[in-house]
C-alpha positions as CSV (number, residue, x, y, z in Angstrom):
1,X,148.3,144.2,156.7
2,X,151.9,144.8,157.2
3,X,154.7,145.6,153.9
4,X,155.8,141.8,154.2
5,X,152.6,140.0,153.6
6,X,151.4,143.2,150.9
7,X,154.6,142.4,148.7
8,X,153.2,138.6,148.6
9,X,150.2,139.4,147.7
10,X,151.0,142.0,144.9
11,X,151.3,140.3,142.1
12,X,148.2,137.7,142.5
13,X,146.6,141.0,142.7
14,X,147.5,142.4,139.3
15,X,146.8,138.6,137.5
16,X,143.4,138.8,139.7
17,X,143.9,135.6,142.2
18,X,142.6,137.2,144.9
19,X,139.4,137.3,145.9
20,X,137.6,140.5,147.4
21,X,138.4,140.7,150.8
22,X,142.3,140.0,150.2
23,X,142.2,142.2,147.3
24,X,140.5,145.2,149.2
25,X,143.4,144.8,152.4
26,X,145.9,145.1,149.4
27,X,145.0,147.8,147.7
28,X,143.9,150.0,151.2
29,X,147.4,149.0,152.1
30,X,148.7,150.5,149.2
31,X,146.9,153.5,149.3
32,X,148.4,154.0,152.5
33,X,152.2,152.9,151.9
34,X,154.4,155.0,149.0
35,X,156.8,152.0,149.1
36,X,154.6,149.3,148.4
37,X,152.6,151.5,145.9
38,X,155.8,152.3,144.1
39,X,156.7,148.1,144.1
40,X,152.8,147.8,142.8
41,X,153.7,150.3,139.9
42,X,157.2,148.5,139.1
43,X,155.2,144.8,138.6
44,X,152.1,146.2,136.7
45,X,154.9,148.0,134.3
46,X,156.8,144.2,134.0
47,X,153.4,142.5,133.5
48,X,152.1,145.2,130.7
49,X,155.7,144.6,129.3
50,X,155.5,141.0,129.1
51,X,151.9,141.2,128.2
52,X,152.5,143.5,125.1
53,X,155.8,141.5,124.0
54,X,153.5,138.5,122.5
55,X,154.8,135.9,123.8
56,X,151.3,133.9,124.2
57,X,151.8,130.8,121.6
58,X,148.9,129.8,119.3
59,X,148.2,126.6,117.4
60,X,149.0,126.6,114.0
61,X,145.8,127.3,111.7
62,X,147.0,123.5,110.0
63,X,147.6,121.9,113.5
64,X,143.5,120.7,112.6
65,X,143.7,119.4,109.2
66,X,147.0,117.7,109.9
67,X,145.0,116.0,112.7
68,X,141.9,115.6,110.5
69,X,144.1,114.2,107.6
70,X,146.0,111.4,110.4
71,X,142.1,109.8,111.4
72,X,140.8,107.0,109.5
73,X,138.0,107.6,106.9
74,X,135.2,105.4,106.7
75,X,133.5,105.1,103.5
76,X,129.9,106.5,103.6
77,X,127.5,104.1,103.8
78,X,129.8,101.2,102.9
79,X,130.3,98.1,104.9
80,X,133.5,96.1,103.4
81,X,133.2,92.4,104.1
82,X,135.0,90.8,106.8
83,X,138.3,89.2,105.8
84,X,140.0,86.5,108.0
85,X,143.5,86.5,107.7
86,X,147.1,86.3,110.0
87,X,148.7,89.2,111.4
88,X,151.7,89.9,109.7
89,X,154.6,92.6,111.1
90,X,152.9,95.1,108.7
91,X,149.7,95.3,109.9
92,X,150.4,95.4,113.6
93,X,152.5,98.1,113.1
94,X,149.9,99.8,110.5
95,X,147.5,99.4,113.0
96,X,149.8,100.8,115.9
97,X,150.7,104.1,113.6
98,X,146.3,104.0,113.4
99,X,146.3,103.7,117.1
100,X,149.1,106.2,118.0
101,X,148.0,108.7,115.7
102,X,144.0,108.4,116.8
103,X,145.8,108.7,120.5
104,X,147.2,112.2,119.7
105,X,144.4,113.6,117.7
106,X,142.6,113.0,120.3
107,X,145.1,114.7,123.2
108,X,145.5,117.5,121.3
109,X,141.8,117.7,120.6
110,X,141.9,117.9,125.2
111,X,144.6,120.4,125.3
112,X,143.3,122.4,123.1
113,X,140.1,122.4,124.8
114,X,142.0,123.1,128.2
115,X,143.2,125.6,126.8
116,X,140.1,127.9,125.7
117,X,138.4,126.5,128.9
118,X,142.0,127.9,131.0
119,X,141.8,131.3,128.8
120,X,137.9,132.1,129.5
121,X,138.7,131.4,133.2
122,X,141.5,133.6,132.8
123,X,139.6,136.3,131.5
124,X,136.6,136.0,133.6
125,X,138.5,136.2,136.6
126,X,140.2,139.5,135.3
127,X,136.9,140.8,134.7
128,X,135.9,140.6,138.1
129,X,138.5,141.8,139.4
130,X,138.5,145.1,137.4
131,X,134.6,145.2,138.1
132,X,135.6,144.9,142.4
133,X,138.7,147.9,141.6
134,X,136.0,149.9,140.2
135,X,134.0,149.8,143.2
136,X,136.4,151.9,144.8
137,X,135.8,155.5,145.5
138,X,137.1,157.7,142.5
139,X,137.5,154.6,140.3
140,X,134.0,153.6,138.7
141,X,134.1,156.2,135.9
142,X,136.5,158.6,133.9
143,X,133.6,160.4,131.9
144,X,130.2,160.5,134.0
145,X,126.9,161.1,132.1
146,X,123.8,159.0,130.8
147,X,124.3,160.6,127.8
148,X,125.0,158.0,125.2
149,X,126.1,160.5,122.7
150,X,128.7,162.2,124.9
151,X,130.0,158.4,126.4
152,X,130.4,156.9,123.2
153,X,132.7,159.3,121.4
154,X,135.0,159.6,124.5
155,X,136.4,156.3,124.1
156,X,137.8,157.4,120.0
157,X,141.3,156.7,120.5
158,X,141.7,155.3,123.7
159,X,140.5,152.1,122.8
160,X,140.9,150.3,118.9
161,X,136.8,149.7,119.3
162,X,133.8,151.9,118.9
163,X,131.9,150.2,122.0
164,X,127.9,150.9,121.5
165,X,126.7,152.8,124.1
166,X,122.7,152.2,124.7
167,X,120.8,153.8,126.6
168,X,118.4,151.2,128.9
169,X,117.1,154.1,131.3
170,X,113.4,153.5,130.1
171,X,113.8,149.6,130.8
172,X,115.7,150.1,134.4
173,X,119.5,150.0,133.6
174,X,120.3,153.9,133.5
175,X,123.5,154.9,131.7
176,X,126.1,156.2,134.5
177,X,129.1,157.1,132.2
178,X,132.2,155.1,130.7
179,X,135.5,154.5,131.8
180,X,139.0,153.0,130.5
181,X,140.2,149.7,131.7
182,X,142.6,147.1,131.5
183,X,142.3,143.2,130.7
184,X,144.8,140.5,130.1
185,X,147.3,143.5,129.6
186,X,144.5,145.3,127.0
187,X,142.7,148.4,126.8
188,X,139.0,147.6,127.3
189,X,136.1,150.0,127.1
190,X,133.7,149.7,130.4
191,X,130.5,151.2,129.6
192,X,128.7,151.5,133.4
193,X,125.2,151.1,134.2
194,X,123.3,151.0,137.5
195,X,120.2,148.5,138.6
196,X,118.4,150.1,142.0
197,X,122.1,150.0,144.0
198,X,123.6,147.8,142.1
199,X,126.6,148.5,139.3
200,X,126.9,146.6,136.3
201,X,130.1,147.2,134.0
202,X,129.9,146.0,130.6
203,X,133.7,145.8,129.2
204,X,133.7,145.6,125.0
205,X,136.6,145.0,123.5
206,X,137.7,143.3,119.7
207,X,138.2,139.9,121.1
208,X,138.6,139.1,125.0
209,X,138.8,135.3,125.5
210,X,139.2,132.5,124.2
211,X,135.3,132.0,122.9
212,X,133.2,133.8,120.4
213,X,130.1,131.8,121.8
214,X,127.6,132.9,124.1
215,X,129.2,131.5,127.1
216,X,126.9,131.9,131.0
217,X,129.6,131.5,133.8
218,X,127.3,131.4,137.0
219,X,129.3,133.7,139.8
220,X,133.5,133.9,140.6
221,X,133.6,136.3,143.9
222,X,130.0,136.3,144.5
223,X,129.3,138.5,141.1
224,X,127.4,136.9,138.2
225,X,129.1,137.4,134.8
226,X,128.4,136.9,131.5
227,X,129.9,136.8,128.0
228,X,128.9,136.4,124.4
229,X,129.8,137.9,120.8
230,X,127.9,140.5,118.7
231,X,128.5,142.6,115.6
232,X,132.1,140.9,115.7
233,X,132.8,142.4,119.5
234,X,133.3,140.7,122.4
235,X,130.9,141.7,125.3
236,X,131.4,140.6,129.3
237,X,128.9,141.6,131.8
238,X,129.5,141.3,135.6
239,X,127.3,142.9,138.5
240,X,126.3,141.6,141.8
241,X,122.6,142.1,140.7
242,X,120.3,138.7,140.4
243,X,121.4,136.4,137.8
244,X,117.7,136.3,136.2
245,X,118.6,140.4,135.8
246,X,122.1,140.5,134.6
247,X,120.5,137.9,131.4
248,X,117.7,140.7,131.3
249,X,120.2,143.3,130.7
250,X,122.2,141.0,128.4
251,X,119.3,140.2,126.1
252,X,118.1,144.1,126.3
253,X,121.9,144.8,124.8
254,X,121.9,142.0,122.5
255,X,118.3,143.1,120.6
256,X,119.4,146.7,120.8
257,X,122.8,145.7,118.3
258,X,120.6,143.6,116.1
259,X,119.0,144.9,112.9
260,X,115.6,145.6,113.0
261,X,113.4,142.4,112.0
262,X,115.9,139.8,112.9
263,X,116.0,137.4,115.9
């Protein structure tokens, strides 16, 4: 890969369009070239910027009552008699207002709903993406040791979450270490775990996407990922290990954050 196609490339990298191979080629070419490492370092500072200005724009907490209040109410249970009678200018116009207000409930009801489904794309994609960088030599982990109680306080003040830190070695997901990353423009906590050869980062942070449900996204880039909500954090699990095992080691987390005695 020369400079010309690298500078292309550079930013779908840092918003996570690429997929592995591309993304590999860039970054070895980086690695390898000061100037296009430097350019690299000038668009991740513009995107952190941009990212940390909030400029995302959120519906209104209203928008959903005003659009409750503009549908028609039926009464409960109640069945009004039919009434046969002209149409006058009043009610086909009432009845176009009915109509045109029904029609943009229901489109903003759709873009709303592209919108969470665009976010958790978004964010799943970005998770990947940080789970294939930290495949890279040096990268995985900035404190290595499967000792929860040495992983766990590393992240206080790094990140504005206490991530729980479990230790699975006993049921075949052994604790590697923990490491600092970056999401959506965010500081996440990655707490890393191995299955056999195979790496599975498990990013907490406050809130990460646009979904507080248990959400199963089947694979983006050949890696299976996961995300759901627990004791008010957000939880996204992506590993290239079976998808029957990756719901294993979900579940495992899940029971270990629940109080003992419920389900």
């Amino acid at each position: 890969m020369n400079c010309e196609d690298s500078e292309i490339l550079l930013n779908a990298l840092i918003d996570g369009e690429l997929d592995a191979g591309h993304a590999r080629d860039v970054e070895e070419h980086v690695t390898a070239c000061s100037a296009c490492a430097k350019k690299l370092t000038e668009f991740r500072e513009v995107h952190d910027a941009v990212s940390a200005a909030g400029l995302k724009m959120a519906a209104p907490a209203h928008l959903r009552s005003r659009i409750e209040k503009a549908l028609p109410l039926a009464s409960a249970g109640v069945i009004a008699p039919r009434k046969f009678f002209q149409p006058s200018r009043r009610t086909f116009f009432g009845g176009f207002a009915v109509g045109t207000a029904l029609s943009a409930a229901l489109a903003a009801s759709l873009v709303l709903t592209v919108v969470r489904t665009d976010q958790e794309q978004t964010i799943a994609n970005e998770v990947v993406s940080a789970h294939i960088r930290s495949l890279q030599a040096g990268h995985l982990m900035d404190v290595e040791t499967s000792d929860q109680h040495t992983v766990k306080p590393w992240f206080n003040g790094r990140v504005d979450v206490s991530p729980p830190v479990i230790d699975l070695t006993a049921q075949g997901f052994r604790l590697l270490g923990g490491r600092l990353d970056y999401i959506d423009g965010e500081p996440v906590a990655s707490v890393v775990y191995q299955r056999r050869k195979h790496i599975i980062n498990l990013f907490v942070a406050q809130r990460l996407g646009a979904s507080h449900a248990s959400t199963r996204i089947e694979a983006i880039q050949g890696y299976n990922v996961r995300h759901w909500s627990e004791v008010g954090l957000d939880f996204w699990a992506v590993s290239d290990v079976a998808p029957d095992e990756l719901d294993e080691f979900d579940r495992k987390i899940a029971a270990a954050l629940r109080p003992a005695g419920s389900s």
